[in-house]
N, CA, C and O atoms as CSV, one atom per row, in Angstrom:
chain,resi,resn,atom,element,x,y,z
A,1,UNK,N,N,7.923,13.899,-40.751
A,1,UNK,CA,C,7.798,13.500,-39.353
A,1,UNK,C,C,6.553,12.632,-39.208
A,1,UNK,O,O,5.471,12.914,-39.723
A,2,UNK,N,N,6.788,11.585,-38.487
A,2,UNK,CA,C,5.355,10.774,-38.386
A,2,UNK,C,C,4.883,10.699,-36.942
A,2,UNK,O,O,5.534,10.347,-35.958
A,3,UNK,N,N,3.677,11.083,-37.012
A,3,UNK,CA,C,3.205,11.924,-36.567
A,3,UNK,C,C,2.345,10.160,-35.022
A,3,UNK,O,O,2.016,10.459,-33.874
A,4,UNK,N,N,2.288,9.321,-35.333
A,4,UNK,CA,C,1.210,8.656,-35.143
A,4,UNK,C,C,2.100,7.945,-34.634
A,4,UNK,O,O,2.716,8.957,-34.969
A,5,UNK,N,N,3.086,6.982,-33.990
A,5,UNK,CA,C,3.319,6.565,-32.904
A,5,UNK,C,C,3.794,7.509,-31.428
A,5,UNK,O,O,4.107,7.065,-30.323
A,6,UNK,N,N,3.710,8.934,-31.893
A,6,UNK,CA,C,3.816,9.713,-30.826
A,6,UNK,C,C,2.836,10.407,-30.275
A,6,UNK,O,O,2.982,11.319,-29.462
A,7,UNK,N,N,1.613,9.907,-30.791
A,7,UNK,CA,C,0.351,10.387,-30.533
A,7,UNK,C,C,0.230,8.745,-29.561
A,7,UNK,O,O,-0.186,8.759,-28.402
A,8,UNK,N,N,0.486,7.965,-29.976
A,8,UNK,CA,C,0.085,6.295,-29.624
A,8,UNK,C,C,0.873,6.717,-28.140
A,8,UNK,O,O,0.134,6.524,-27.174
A,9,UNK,N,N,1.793,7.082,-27.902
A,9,UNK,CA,C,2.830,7.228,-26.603
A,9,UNK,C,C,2.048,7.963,-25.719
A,9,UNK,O,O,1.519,7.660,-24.650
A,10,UNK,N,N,2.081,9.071,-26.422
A,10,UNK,CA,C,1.230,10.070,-25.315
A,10,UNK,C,C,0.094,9.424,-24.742
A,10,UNK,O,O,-0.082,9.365,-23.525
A,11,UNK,N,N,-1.033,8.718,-25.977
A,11,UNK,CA,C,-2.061,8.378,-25.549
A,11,UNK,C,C,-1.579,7.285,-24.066
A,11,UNK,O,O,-2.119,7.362,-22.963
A,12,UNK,N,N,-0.718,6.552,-24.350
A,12,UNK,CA,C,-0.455,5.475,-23.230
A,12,UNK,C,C,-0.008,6.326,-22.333
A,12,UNK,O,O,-0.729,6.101,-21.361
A,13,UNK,N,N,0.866,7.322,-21.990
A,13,UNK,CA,C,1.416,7.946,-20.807
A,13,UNK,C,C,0.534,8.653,-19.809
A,13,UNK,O,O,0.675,8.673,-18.586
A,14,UNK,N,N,-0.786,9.467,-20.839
A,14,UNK,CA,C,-1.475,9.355,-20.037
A,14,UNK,C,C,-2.497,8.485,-19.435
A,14,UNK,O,O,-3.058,8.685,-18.358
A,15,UNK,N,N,-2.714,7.325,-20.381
A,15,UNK,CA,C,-3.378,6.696,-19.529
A,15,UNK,C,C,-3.091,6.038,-18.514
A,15,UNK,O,O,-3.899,5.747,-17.632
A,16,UNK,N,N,-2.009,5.762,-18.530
A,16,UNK,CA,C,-1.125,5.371,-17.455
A,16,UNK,C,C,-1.154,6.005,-16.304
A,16,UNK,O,O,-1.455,5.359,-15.300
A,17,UNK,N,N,-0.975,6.826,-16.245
A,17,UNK,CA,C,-1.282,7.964,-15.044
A,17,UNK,C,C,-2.705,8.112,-14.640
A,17,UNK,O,O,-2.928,8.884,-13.708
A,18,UNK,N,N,-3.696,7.497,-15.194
A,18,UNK,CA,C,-5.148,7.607,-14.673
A,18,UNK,C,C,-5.419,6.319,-12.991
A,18,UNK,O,O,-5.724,5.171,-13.313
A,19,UNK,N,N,-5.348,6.477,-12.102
A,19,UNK,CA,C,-5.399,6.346,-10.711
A,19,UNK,C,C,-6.586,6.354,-10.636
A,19,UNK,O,O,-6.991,5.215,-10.403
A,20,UNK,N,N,-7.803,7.466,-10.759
A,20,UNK,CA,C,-8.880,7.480,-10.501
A,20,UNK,C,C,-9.731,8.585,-11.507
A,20,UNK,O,O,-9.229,9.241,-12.420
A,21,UNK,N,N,-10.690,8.593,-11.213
A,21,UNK,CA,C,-11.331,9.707,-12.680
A,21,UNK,C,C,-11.749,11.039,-11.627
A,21,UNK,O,O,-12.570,10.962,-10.713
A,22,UNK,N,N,-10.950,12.283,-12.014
A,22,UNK,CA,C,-11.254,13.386,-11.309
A,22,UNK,C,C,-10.569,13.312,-9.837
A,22,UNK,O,O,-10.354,12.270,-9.217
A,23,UNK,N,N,-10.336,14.349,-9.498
A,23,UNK,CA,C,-9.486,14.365,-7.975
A,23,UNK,C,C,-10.207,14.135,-6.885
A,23,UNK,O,O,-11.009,14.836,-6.267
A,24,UNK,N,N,-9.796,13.018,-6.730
A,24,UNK,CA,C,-11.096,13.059,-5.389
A,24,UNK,C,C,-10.083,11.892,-4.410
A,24,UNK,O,O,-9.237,11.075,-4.771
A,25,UNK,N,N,-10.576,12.227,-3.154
A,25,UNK,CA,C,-10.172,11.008,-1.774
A,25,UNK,C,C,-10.982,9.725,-1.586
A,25,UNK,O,O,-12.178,9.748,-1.876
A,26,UNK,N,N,-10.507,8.786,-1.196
A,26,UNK,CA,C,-11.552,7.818,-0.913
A,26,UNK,C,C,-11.456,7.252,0.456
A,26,UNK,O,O,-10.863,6.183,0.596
A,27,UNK,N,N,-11.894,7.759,1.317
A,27,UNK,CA,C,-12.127,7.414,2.517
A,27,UNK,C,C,-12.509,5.949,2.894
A,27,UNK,O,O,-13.557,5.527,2.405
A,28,UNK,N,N,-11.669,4.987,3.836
A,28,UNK,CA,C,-11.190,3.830,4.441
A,28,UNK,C,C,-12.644,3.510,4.653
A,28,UNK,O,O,-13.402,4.464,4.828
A,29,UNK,N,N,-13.346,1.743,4.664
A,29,UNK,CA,C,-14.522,1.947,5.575
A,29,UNK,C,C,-14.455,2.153,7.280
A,29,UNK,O,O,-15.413,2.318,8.035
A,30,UNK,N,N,-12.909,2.082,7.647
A,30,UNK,CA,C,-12.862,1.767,8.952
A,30,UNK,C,C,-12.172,2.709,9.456
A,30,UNK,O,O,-11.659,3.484,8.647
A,31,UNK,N,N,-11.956,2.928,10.809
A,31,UNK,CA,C,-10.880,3.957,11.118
A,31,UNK,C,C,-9.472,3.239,11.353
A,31,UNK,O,O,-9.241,2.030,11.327
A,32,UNK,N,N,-8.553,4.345,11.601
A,32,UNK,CA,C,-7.277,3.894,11.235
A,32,UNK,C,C,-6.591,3.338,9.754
A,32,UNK,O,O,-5.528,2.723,9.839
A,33,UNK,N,N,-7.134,3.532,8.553
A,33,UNK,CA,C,-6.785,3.309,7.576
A,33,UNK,C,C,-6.366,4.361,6.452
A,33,UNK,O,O,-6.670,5.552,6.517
A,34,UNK,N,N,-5.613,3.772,5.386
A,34,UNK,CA,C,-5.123,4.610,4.692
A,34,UNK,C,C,-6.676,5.434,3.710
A,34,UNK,O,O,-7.816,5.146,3.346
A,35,UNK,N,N,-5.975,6.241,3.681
A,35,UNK,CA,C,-7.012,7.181,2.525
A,35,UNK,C,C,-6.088,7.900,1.281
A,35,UNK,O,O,-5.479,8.958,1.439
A,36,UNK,N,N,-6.106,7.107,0.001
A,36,UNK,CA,C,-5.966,7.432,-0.602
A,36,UNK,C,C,-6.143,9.124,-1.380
A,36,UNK,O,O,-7.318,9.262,-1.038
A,37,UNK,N,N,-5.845,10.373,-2.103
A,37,UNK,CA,C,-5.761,11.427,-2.751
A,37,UNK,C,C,-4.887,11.513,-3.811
A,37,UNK,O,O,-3.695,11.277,-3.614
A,38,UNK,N,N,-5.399,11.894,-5.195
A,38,UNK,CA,C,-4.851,11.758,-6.316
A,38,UNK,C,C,-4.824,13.348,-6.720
A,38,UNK,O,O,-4.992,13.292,-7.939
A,39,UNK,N,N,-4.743,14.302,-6.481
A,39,UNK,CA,C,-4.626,15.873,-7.185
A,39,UNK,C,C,-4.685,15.462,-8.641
A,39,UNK,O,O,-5.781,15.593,-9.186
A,40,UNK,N,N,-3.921,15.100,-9.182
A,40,UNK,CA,C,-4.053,15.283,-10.668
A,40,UNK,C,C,-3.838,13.580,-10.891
A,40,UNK,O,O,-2.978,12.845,-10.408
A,41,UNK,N,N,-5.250,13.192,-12.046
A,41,UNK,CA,C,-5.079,12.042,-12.510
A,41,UNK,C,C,-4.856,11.977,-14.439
A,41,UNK,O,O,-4.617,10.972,-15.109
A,42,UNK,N,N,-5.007,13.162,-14.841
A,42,UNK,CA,C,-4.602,13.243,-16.167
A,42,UNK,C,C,-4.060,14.204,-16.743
A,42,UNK,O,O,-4.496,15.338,-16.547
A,43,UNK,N,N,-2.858,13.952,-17.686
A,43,UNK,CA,C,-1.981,15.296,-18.084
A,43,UNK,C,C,-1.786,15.149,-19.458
A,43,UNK,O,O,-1.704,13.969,-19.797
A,44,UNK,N,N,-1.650,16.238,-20.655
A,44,UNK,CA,C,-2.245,16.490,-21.905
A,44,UNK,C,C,-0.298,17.044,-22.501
A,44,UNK,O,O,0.231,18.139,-22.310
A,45,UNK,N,N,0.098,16.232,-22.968
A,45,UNK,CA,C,1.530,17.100,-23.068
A,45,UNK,C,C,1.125,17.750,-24.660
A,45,UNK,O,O,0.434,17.355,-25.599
A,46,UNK,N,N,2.185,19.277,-24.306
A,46,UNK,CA,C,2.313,19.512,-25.667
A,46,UNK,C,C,2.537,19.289,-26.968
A,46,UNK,O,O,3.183,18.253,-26.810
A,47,UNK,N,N,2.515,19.450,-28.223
A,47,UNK,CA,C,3.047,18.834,-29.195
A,47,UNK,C,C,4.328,18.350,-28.893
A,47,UNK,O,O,4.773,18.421,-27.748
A,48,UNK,N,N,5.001,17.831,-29.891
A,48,UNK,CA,C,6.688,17.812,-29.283
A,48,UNK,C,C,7.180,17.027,-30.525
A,48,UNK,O,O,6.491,16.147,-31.041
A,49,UNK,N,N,8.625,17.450,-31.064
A,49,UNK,CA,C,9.241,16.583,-31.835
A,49,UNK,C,C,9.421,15.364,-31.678
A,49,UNK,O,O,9.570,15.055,-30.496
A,50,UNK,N,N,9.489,14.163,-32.726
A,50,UNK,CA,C,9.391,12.876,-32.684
A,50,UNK,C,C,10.705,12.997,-31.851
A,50,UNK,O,O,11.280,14.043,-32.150
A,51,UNK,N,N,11.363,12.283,-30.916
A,51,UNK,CA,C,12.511,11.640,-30.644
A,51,UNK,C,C,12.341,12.204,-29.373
A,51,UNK,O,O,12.897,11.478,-28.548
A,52,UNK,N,N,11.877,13.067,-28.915
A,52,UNK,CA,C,11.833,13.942,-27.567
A,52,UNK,C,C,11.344,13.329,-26.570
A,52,UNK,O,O,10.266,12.744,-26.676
A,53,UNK,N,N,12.045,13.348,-25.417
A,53,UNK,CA,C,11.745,12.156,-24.031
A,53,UNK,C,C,10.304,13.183,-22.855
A,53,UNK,O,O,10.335,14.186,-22.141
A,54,UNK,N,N,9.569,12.483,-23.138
A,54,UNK,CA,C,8.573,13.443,-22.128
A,54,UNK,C,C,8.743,12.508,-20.823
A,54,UNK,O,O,9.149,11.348,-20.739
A,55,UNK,N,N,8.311,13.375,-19.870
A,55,UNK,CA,C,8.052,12.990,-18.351
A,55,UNK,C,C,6.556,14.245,-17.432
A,55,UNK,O,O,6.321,15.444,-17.580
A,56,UNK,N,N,6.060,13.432,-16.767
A,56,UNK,CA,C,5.124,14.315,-15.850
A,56,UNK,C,C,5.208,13.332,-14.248
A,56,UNK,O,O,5.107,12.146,-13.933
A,57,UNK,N,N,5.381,14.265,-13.751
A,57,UNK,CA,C,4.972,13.382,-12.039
A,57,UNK,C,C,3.462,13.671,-11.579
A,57,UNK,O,O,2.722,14.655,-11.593
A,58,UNK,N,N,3.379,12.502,-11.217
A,58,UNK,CA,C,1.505,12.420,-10.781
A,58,UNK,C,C,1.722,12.234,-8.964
A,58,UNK,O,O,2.436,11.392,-8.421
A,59,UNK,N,N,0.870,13.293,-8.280
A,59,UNK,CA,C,1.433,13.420,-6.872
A,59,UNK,C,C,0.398,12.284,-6.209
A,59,UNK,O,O,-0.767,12.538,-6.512
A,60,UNK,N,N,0.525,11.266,-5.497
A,60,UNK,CA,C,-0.686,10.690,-4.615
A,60,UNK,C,C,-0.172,10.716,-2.713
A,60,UNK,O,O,0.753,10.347,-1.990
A,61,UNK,N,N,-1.175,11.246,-2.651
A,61,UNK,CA,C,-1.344,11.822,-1.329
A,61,UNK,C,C,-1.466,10.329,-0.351
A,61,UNK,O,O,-2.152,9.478,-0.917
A,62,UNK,N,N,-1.081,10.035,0.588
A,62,UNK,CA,C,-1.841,9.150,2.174
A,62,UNK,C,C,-2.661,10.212,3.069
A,62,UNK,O,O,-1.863,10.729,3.850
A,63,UNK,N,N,-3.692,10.620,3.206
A,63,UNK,CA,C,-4.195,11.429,4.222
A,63,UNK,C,C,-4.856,10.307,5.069
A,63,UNK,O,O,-5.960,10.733,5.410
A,64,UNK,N,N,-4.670,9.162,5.511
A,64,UNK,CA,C,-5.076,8.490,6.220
A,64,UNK,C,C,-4.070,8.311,7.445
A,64,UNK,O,O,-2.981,8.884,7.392
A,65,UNK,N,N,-4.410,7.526,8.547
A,65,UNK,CA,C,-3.394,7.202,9.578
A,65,UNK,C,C,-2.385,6.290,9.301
A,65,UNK,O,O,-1.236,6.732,9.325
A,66,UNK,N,N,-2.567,5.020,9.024
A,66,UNK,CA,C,-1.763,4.198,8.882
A,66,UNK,C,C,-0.695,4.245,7.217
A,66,UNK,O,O,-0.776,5.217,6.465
A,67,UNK,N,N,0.293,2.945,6.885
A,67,UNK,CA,C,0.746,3.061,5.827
A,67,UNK,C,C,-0.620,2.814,4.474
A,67,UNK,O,O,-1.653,2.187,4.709
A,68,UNK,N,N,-0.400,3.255,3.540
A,68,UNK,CA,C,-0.743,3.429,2.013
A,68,UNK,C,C,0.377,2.626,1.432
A,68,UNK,O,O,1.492,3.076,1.166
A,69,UNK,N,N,-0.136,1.053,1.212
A,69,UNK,CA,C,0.956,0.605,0.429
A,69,UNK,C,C,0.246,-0.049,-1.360
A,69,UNK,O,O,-0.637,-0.864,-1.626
A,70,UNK,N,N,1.280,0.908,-2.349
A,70,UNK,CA,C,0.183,0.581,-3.841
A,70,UNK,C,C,1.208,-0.423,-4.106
A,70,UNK,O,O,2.438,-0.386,-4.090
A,71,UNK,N,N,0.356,-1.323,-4.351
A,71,UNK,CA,C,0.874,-3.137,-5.028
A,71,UNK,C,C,1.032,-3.174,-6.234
A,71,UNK,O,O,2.022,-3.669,-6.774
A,72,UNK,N,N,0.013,-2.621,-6.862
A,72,UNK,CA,C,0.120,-2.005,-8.587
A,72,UNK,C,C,-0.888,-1.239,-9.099
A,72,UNK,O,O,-2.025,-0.930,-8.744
A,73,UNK,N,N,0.067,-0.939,-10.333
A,73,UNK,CA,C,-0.611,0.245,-10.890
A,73,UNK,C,C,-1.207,-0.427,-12.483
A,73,UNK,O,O,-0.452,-1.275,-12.961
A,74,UNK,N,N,-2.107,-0.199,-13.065
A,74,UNK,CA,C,-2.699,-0.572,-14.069
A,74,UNK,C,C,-3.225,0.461,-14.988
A,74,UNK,O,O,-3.692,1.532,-14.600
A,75,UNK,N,N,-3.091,-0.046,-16.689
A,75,UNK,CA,C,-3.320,1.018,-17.418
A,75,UNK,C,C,-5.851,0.667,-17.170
A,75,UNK,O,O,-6.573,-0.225,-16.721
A,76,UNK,N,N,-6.020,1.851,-17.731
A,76,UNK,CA,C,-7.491,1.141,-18.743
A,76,UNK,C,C,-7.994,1.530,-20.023
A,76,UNK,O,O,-8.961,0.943,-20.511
């Protein structure tokens, strides 16, 4: 089993899912604006056989008034 493009996957899936570092809100400078919340920005999957399809959902919150619209998402 080779072991090292499924380490390479994982590594990208989660980075992919990194939004922000640590759970935190970021409050609008103005009122009436969206406010972003990320609960979970990184997830660690178990080992897993080569061929095996992983998935995780990453929840992001609007706790602001208006719409939260994400234009894109980027690895780093």
């Amino acid at each position: 089993m080779n072991i090292k493009p499924l380490q390479v996957f994982v590594g990208f899936l989660c980075m992919t899912a990194i939004l922000v570092n640590g759970s935190k809100s970021f409050p609008a400078s103005s009122e009436g604006a969206p406010i972003i919340h990320v609960r979970e920005t990184t997830h660690a999957f178990s080992p897993v056989f080569e061929g095996e399809k992983l998935s995780h959902t990453f929840t992001v919150l609007n706790q602001g008034t208006i719409d939260l619209n994400i234009k894109r998402v980027t690895t780093s």
